[in-house]
N, C-alpha and C positions, 0 to 999 in steps of 0.2 A: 263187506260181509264179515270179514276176518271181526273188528269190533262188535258186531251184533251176535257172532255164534259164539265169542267168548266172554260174552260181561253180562248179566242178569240187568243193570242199567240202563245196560244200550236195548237190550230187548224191550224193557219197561215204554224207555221211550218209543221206539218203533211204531209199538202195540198203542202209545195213546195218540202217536199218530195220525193210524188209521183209526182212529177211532173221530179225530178231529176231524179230519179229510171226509169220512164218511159222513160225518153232522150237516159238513155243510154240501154235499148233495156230489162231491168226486168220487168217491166210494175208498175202501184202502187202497194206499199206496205202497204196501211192501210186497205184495206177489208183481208189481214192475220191477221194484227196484233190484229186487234179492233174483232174478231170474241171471240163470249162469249162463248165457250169449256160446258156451262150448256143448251144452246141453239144444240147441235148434238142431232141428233135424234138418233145416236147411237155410240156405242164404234168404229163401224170400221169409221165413219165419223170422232168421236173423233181423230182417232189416222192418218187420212189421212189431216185433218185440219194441226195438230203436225208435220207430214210430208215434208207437203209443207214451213212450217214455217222453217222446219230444212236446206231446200236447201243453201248454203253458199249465192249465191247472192241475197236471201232475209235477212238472218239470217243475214248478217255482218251492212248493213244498217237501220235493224230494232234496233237492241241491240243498236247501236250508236242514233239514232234517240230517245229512251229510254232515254239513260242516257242524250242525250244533253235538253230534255223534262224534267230530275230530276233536272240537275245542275240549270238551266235559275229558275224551281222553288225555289231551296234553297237559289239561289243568289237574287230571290225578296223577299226571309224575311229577307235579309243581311244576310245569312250565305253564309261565303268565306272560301276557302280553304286557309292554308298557304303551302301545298305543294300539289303535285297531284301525280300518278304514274299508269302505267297501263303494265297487261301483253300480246304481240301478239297485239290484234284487240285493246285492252284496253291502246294501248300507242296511238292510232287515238285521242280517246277521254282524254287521258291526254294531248295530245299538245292542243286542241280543249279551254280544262279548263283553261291552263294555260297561252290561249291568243292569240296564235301563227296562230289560223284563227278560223273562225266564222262556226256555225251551219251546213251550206248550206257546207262551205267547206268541213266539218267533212262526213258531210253524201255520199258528190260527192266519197271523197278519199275512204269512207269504201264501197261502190256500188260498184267502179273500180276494188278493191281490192276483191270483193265477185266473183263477176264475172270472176276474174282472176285463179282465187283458184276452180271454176266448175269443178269438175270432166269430165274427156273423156273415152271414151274405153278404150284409152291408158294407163292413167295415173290414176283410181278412185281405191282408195285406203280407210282406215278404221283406227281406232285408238280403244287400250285399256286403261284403268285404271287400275293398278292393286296395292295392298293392298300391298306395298313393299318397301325396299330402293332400290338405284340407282342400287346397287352391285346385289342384286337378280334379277331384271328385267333385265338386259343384260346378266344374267346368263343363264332365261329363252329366250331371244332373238337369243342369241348363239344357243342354244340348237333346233331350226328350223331354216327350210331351207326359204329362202326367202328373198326380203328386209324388214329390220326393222332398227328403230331408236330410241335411248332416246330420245322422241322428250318435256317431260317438265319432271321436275325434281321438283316436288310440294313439298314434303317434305319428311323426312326420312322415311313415311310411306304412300306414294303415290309417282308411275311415271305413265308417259304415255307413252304408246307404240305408234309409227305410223310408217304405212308403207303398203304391196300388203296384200290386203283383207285374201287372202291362208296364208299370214304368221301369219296376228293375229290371225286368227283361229285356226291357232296350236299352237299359243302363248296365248291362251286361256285355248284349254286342256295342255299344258305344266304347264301352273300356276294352275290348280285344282291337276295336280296331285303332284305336289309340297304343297298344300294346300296355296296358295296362294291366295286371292278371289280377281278377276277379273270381271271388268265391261266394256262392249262394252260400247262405247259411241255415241250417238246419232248425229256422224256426216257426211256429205255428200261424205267427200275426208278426205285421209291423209295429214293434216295439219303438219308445222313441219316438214316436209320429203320435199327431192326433186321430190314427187308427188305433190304437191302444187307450182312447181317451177315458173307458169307462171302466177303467179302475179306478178313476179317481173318484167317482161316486161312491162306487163299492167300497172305499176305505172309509171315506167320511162316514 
C-alpha cells in the first residue's frame, strides 16, 4: 500500500492491471489487494476478505503485481540485481527482472496462468506441508489411497504434498500419527499435480 499511495507509477501500474485482469474475464484486482484486514468488521469478514485473495486467479496476478511494484521501486534507488531466480509463479517475475518483458507482460502471463490452474468439480484438488524429508512424505503418500504427488521438495525438512482433496486428508492424519506435523495450505487447487494441468493450454 505504502508504494501505491505514494508514487503516481505505482498507481499507473495498479490501474492497468485491473485493467488486464478485467480483459481477461477476473475482473480488477485492487479493491482485494488494497483492502486494510484492521478495517473487517469481523473475524469471519477477516477471513472471507483472505478467501477471496486466496482464489489462484486473483492470487497469481496479485503476488506478481507486488513484486513487479517492489522491483521498479528498488531499481529507482539504483538497486539491481546481478542475478534473479524464482520458484513455479516466481520464475514469471524472474524473467520479468531479468528483462525478457515488461510489467504489463508479467501480470497478462501470471492472470492467464491463475485462471488456467482454477479449480473445477473435476479436477479441485488441495496441498500439504509437512515437517519431513522427501523419503517420509512419499512414505506417508504411499501409505493412502488416492492421487498424490511430491509436488516441491523445499528442504530436507519440508515437502509438499498435492493432489485429490480425500487423499491429503488422509495424508494428513497419516502424518500426526507418524508424528509428523502437517500444514494444510491455503490454496485453491492442487498446484504441482496434473490437477493444475490446464494451464498449460491456456499459456500455449
Amino acid at each position: 500500500r505504502m508504494v501505491i499511495e505514494r508514487f503516481g507509477w505505482a498507481r499507473r501500474l495498479v490501474e492497468r492491471a485491473d485493467e488486464i485482469t478485467t480483459e481477461l474475464g477476473t475482473g480488477p484486482i485492487s479493491p482485494l489487494i488494497l483492502k486494510n484486514p484492521e478495517c473487517a468488521v469481523s473475524a469471519e469478514e477477516k477471513k472471507a476478505w483472505a478467501k477471496d485473495l486466496a482464489r489462484t486467479e486473483v492470487a497469481q496476478p496479485a503476488i506478481c503485481l507486488a513484486s513487479a511494484l517492489w522491483l521498479e521501486f528498488l531499481q529507482k534507488l539504483g538497486i539491481d540485481p546481478d542475478a534473479v531466480g524464482g520458484h513455479s509463479l516466481g520464475e514469471l517475475t524472474a524473467f520479468h527482472a531479468a528483462g525478457a518483458f515488461d510489467a504489463e507482460t508479467l501480470i497478462r502471463l501470471a492472470a492467464i496462468r491463475g485462471r488456467g490452474m482454477m479449480p473445477s468439480p473435476d479436477t479441485s484438488g488441495a496441498m500439504v506441508s509437512l515437517a519431513c524429508d522427501a523419503e517420509s512424505a512419499r512414505a506417508i503418500a504411499d501409505s493412502v489411497e488416492g492421487y498424490l504427488v511430491l509436488a516441491n521438495l523445499n528442504s530436507p525438512r519440508q515437502t509438499v504434498l498435492s493432489g485429490e482433496t480425500s487423499a491429503i486428508e488422509a495424508a494428513i492424519e497419516e502424518a500426526s500419527d507418524r508424528g509428523v506435523t502437517a500444514h494444510r495450505l491455503p490454496v485453491s487447487n492442487a498446484f504441482h499435480s496434473r490437477l493444475a494441468q490446464g494451464a498449460c493450454a491456456a499459456l500455449e
